[in-house]
BALOBA-1460 file (C-alpha; in Angstrom, 3 decimals):
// residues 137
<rec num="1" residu="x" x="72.977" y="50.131" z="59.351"/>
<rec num="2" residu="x" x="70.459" y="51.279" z="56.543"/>
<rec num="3" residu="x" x="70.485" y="54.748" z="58.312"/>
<rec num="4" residu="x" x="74.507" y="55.641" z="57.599"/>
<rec num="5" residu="x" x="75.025" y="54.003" z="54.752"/>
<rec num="6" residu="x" x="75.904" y="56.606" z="52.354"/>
<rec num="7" residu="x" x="73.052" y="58.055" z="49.987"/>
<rec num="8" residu="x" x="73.870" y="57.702" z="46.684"/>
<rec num="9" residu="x" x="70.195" y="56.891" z="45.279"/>
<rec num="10" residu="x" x="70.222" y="59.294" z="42.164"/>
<rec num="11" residu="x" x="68.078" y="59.092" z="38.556"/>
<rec num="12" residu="x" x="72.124" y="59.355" z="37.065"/>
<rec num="13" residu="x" x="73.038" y="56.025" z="37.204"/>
<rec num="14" residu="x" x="76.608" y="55.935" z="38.721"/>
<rec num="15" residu="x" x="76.175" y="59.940" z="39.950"/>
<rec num="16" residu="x" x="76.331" y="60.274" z="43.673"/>
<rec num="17" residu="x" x="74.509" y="63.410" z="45.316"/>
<rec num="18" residu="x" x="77.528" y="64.746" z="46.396"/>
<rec num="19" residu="x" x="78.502" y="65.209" z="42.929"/>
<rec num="20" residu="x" x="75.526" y="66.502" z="41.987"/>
<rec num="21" residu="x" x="74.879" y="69.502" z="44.777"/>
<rec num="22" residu="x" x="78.820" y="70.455" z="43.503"/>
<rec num="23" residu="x" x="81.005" y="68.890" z="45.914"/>
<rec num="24" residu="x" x="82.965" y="69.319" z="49.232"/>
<rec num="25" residu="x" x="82.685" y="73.048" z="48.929"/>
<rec num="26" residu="x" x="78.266" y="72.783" z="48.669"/>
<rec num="27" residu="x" x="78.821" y="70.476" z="51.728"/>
<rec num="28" residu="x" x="80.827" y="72.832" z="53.636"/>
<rec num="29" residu="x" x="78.401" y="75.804" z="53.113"/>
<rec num="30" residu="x" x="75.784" y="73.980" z="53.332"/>
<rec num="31" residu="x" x="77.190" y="73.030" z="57.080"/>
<rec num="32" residu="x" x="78.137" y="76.625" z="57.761"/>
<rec num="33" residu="x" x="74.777" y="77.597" z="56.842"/>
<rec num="34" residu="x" x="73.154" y="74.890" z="59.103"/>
<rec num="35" residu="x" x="75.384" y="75.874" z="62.164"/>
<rec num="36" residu="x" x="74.724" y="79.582" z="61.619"/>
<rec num="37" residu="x" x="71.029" y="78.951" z="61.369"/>
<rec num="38" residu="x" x="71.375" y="76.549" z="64.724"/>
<rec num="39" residu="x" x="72.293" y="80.112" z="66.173"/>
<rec num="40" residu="x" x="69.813" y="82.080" z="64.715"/>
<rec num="41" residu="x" x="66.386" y="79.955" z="65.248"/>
<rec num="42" residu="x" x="64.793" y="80.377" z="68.545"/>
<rec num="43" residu="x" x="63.211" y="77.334" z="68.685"/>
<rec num="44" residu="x" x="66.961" y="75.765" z="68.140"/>
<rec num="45" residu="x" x="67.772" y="76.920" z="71.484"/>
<rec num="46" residu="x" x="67.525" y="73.900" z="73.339"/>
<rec num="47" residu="x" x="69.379" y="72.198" z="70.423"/>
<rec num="48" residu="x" x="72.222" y="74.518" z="70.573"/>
<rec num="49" residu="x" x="72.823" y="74.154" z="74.007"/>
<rec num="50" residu="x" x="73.348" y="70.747" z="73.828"/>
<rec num="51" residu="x" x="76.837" y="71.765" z="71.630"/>
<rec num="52" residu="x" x="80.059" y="73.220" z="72.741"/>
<rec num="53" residu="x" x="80.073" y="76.847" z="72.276"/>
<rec num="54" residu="x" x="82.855" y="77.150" z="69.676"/>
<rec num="55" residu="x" x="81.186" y="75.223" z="67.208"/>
<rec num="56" residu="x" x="84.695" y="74.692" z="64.851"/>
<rec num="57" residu="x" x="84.969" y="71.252" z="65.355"/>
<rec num="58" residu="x" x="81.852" y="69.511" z="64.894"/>
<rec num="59" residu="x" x="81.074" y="71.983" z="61.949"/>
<rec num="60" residu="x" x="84.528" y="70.375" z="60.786"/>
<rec num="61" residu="x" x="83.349" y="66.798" z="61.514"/>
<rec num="62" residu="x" x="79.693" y="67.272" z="60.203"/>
<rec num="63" residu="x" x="81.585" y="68.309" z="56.839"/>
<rec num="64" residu="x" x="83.075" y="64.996" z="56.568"/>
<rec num="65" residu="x" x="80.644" y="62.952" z="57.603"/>
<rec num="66" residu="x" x="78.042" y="64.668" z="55.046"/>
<rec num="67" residu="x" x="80.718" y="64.529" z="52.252"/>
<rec num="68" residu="x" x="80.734" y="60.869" z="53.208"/>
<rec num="69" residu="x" x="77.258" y="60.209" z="53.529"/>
<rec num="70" residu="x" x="75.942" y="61.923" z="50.267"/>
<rec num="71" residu="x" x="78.968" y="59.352" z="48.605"/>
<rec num="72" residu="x" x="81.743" y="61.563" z="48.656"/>
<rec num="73" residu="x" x="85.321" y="60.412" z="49.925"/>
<rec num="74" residu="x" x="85.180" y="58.130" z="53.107"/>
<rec num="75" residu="x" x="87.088" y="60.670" z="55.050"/>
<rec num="76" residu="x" x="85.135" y="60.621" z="58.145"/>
<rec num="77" residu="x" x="85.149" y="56.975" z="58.331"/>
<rec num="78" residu="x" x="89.182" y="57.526" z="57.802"/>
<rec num="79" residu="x" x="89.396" y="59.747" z="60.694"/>
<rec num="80" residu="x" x="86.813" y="58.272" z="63.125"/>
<rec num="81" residu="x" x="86.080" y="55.213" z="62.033"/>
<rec num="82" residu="x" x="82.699" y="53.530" z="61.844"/>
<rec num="83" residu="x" x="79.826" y="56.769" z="61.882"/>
<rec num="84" residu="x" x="77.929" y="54.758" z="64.890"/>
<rec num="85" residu="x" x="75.448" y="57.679" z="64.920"/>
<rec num="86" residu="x" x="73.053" y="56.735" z="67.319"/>
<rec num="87" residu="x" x="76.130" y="55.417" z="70.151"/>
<rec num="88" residu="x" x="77.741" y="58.786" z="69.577"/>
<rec num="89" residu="x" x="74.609" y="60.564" z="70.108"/>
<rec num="90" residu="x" x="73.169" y="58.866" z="73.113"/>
<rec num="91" residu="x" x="75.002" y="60.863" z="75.711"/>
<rec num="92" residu="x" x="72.575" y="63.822" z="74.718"/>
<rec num="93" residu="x" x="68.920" y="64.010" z="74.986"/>
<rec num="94" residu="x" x="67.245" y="64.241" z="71.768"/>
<rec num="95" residu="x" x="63.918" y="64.018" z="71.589"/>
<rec num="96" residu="x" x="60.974" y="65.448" z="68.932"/>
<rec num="97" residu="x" x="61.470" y="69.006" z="70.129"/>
<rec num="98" residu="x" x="65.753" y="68.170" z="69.331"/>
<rec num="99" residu="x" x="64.473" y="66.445" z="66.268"/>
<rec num="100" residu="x" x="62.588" y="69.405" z="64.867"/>
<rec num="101" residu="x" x="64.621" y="72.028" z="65.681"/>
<rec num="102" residu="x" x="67.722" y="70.286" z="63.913"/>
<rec num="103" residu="x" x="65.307" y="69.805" z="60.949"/>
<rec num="104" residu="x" x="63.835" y="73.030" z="60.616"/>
<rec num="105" residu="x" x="67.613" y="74.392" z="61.118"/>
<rec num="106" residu="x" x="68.879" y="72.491" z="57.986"/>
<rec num="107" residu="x" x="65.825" y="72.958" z="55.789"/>
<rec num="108" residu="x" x="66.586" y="76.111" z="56.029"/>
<rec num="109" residu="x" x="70.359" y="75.410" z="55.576"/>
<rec num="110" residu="x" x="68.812" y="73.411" z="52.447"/>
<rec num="111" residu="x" x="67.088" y="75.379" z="50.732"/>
<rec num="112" residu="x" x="69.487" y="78.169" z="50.959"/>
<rec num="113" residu="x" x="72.725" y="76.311" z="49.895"/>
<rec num="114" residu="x" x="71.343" y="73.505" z="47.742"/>
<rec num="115" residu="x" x="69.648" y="74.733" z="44.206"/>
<rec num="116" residu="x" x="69.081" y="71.150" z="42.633"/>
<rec num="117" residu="x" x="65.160" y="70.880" z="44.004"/>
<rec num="118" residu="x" x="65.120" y="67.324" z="43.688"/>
<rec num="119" residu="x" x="67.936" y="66.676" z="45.115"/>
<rec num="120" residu="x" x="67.493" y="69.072" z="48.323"/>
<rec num="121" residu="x" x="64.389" y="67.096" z="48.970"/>
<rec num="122" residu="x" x="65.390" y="63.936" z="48.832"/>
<rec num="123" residu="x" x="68.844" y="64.543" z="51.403"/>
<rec num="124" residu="x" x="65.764" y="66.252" z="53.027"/>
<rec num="125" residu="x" x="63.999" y="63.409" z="53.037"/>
<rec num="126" residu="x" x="66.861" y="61.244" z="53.908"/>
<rec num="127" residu="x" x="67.558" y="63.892" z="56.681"/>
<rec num="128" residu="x" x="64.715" y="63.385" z="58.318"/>
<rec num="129" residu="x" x="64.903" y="59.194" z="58.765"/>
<rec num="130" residu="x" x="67.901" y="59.883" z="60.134"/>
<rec num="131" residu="x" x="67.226" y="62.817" z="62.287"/>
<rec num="132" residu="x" x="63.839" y="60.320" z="63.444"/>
<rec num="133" residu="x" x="66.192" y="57.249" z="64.028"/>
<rec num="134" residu="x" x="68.416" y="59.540" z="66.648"/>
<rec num="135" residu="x" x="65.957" y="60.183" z="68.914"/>
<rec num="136" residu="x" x="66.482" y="58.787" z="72.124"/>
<rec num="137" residu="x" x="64.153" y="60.471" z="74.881"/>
């Protein structure tokens, strides 16, 4: 459970990341930037193809669960309930070629959205436990 729990490690005692990268609207761009990326990087091919091809909704859902996750409002876990990553991912093959792609998509999204160095790399960081912990192929 170590691997949704959200990530509120900060130097700030008491400050959560989300309130440090600026809120729900650096989550949402940093989302639209990921998803826009997704289409852009040809080695995220594979990766994309694995998603419907309006992307509206899960860039919706990703929103709230990264809100969520970087210990902003539980609105995800409102909506959807528990964030059982790994269950909800199993139905689609993700292996270290999915893995890298999805992380070379949102360093990018990152380092383009996120200004606050030390705390891009460490939702980097966190990013890619996570990412490693969904593999399933």
């Amino acid at each position: 459970m170590a691997q949704t729990r959200a990530m509120t490690d900060h130097p700030d005692a008491g400050e959560s990341l989300y309130a440090r990268i600026g809120g729900q609207g650096a989550v949402d761009a940093l989302v639209d930037r990921f998803y826009d990326e997704m289409d852009r990087h040809p080695e995220a091919t594979g990766l994309r193809a694995l998603h419907a091809k309006d992307l509206g909704e899960i860039r919706r859902v990703l929103k709230l669960y990264l809100g969520q996750w970087l210990g902003g409002p539980a609105r995800y876990s409102e909506e959807r309930g528990h964030p059982r990553l790994r269950a909800r991912h199993l139905p689609f093959p993700i292996g270290t070629a999915e893995r890298d792609a999805w992380l070379a998509c949102m360093r990018t999204a990152l380092e383009e959205t996120i200004d606050d160095t030390e705390a891009r790399q460490g939702i980097f960081d966190a990013m890619a436990r996570l990412a490693d912990f969904m593999r399933n192929r």
